[in-house]
N, C-alpha and C positions, 0 to 999 in steps of 0.2 A: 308418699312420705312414710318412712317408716312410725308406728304407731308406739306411742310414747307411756308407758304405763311405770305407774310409781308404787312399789308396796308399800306397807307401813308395818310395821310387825317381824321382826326378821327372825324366829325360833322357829325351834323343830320344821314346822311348815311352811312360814311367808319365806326362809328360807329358801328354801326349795324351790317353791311359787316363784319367786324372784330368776332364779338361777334357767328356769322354764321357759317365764318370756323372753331372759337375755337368750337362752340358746333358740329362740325362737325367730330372734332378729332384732328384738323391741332395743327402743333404748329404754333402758330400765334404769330406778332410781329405787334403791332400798336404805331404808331407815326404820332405827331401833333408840330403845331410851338408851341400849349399850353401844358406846360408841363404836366398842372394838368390831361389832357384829356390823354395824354402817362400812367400818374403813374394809374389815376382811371383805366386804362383798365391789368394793368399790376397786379394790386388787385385784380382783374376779372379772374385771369389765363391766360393771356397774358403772352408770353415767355420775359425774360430779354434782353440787349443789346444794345450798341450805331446801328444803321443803319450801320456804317460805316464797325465795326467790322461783322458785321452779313449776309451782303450783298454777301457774295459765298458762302454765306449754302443756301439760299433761291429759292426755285421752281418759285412763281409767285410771282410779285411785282404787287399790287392794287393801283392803285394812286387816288384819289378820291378827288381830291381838286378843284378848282372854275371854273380857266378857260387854255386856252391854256399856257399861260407864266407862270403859276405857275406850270405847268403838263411838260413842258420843262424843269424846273428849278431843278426837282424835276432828270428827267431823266440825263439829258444833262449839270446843274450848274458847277458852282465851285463845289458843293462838289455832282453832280449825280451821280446817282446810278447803270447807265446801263456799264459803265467801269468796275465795281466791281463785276456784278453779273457773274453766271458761264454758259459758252456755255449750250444752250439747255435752260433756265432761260426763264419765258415769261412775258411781261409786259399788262397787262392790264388797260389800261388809259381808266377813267369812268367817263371823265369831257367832259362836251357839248362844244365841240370843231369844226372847219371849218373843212370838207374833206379834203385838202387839205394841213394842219396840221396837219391830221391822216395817210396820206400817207406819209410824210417827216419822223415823227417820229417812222414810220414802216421803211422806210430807212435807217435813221441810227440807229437803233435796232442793224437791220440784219448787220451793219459791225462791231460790237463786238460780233456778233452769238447769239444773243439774237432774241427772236419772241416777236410781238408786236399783240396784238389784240385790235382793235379799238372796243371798249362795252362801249358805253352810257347807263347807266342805269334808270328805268321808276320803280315807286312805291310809294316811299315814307319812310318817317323815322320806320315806325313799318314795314311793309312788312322787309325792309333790315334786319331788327332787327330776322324776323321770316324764313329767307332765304328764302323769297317767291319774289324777285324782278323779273323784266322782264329787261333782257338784247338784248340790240341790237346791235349786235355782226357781225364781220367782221374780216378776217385775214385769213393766211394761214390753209391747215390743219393739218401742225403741229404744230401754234401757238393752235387752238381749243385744238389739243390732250393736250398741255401740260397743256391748265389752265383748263381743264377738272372738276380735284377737285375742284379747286374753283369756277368756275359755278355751278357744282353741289351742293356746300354748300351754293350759295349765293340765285340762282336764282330759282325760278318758272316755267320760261319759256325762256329758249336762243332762240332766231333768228338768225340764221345762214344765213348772208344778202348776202355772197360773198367769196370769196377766198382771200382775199387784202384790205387791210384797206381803208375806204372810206366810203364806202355805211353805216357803222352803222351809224356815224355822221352822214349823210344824213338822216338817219330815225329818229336819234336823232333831228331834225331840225323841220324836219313835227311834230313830235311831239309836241315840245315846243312848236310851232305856238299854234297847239288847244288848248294846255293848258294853255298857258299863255293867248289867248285872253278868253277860257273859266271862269277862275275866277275872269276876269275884267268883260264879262259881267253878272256873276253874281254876283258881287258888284252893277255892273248899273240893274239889274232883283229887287237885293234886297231892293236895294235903292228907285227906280221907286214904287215900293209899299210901301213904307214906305207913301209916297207924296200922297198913295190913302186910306191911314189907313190899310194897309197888313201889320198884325207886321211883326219882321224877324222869327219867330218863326213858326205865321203861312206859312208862304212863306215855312219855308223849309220842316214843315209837308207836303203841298199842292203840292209844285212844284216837291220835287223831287220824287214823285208820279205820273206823269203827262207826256207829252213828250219833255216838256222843260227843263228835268233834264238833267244832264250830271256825270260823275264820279269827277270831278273836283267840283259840284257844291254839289252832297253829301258830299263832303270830307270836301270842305272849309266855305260853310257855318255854318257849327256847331258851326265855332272858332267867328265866327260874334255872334251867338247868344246868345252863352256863354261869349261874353267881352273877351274872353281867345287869344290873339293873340302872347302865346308863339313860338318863331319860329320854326315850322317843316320845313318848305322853306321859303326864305327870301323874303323882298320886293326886296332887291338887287341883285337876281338871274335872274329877269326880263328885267332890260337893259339890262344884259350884254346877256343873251339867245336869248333875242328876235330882239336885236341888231344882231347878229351873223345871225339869220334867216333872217333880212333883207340884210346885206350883201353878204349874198349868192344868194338873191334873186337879187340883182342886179346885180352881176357878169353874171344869167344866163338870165339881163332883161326882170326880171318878178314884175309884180306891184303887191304888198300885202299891200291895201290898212286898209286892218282890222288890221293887225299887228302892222300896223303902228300905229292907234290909240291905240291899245291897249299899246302898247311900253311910249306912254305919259301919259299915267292914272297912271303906274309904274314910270315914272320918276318924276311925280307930286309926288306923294307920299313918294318918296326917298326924296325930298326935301321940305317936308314938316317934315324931321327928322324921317319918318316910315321906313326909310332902314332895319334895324337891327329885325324889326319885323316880324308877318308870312306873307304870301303875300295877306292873306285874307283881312289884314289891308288896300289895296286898297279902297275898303270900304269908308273908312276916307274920300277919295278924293271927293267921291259922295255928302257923306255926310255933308261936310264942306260947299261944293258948293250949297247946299239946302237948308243949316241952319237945318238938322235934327241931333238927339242925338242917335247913336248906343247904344247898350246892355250895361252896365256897363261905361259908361261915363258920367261923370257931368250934369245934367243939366245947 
C-alpha cells in the first residue's frame, strides 16, 4: 500500500516537504491556517480531506510550523491530532524547538502509541522542494522505521543523532547559531564594503570565492543584489531561533556573546517593519545606519 503521509505546515518548506512525498508516490495530504496554500497544493495532486476526517488512515504526520506552541497545538490542541491518529502512526515535528520540548512531546506521543521523531530540518525552500533537505533527526528506532518513507522522500541526508528525542533540537540549535549569525555578518561584510566603494555585486563575485565565504553568504547575498528580498526565510525566524539558542545557552551557562548580537541586528530589522521579508533584508539595518542605498532602493 502506498504509504500515506499528511504535512501540516504548508510555507516556504512543508511546501516543498509535501510536494517531495507526492513526487515520491505518497498520498499526501497538506494543510495550512491559509486555505489558498491547502487548495493550491490539493491542484498539485495533493489527496482530498478535512485533517480530522483523515487522521487514522495516515502513516506520518509532518508538522512543519514556526515554533514550539504551534507544534503543540497542532499535536496536543483542542482539535490535535495525535488522539486520532493510529497505533504505530509517527509524528515528525520539523520546527526549531528546545530539547526539552522534544522530549515532552516524545512522551506523550508514546501514551496514545504513537512515535515521535524529533527532525529539525537544514536547507532551504528549493532543496525541500527537490527532496534534498538535511534532517537532524532523533527518536526511537521504531519511530526512524516508521518515517523511513518520508525521510527518504524528503531528505538528502538523515542524521541519526540518538535513540530519543532531544539531541536533533540540539543540533538544530548549533546550527541556527552559525546560521543566523552567518547572514548578519554578511550583511555587516556587505555593507562594510559598500563604505569602501565594494559594490554588492562585486563583494559576492569576490568573496564568495575566497575564504570568507560561507553557504549562508552564497545563498543570501544574491537576494541583496538583486533588490529581490522575497521571503525564502524570514526576518522573523531569527528572534525566535536565536532566541531559543540563547535560552538554552543559559540554562547550560554558557555565554554566546556573538548570538547575542546577532539576535539584535534581527530584531532591529523586525522593527523597522522587515519581519515579513527574507532575512537577507537584515541588510537594511546596516544599511540605514550608514546612509547607504542597497540594489533596487530609492535613492
Amino acid at each position: 500500500m502506498p504509504h500515506t503521509t499528511a504535512v501540516i505546515g504548508l510555507g516556504s518548506m512543508g511546501y516543498g516537504m509535501a510536494q517531495s512525498c507526492l513526487a515520491a508516490g505518497h498520498i499526501t495530504h497538506g494543510f495550512d491556517l491559509n486555505p489558498a496554500q491547502t487548495e493550491r497544493f490539493r491542484a498539485e495532486g495533493g489527496a482530498p480531506g478535512d485533517l480530522a476526517d483523515i487522521a487514522g488512515t495516515v502513516d506520518t504526520v509532518v508538522v512543519v510550523v514556526l515554533n514550539a506552541a504551534q507544534t503543540e497545538s497542532v499535536l496536543f490542541g483542542d482539535a490535535g491530532i495525535v488522539p486520532h491518529l493510529k497505533p504505530g502512526a509517527v509524528v515528525m515535528a520539523c520546527a526549531t524547538v528546545p530539547p526539552d520540548f522534544a522530549r515532552d512531546m516524545e512522551a506523550r506521543c508514546a501514551t496514545h502509541g504513537v512515535h515521535y521523531l524529533d527532525a529539525p530540518i537544514s536547507g532551504g525552500s528549493i532543496k525541500a522542494a527537490q527532496g534534498a533537505l538535511s534532517i537532524m533527526a532523533a527518536g526511537t528506532p521504531d519511530a526512524f522505521s516508521a518515517a523511513r518513507p518520508a525521510l527518504d522522500a524528503m531528505a538528502e541526508t538523515v542524521f541519526e543523532l540518538g535513540d530519543k528525542a532531544g539531541p536533533g533540537s540540539a543540533m538544530k540549535a548549533v546550527n541556527q547559531l552559525l546560521a543566523g549569525v552567518h547572514i548578519a555578518t554578511m550583511a555587516e561584510a556587505l555593507t562594510f564594503g559598500m563604505t569602501q566603494g565594494v559594490t554588492p555585486d562585486q563583494f559576492l563575485d569576490v568573496i564568495s570565492k575566497c575564504a570568507g565565504s560561507s553557504w549562508m553568504l552564497e545563498n543570501r547575498a544574491p537576494h541583496i543584489v538583486q533588490g529581490d528580498y522575497t521571503p525564502h526565510s524570514s526576518v522573523n525566524i531569527w528572534p525566535k531561533d536565536l532566541g531559543i539558542v540563547l535560552d538554552i545557552a543559559k540554562s547550560a551557562s554558557f555565554s554566546a556573546p556573538i548570538t547575542a548580537t546577532a539576535l539584535q541586528q534581527f530584531i532591529a530589522a523586525a522593527g523597522m517593519g522587515l519581519g515579513a521579508e527574507d532575512d537577507a533584508a537584515v541588510a537594511k539595518v546596516y544599511a540605514r545606519n550608514a546612509g547607504l542605498t542597497l540594489p533596487g532602493e530609492d535613492t
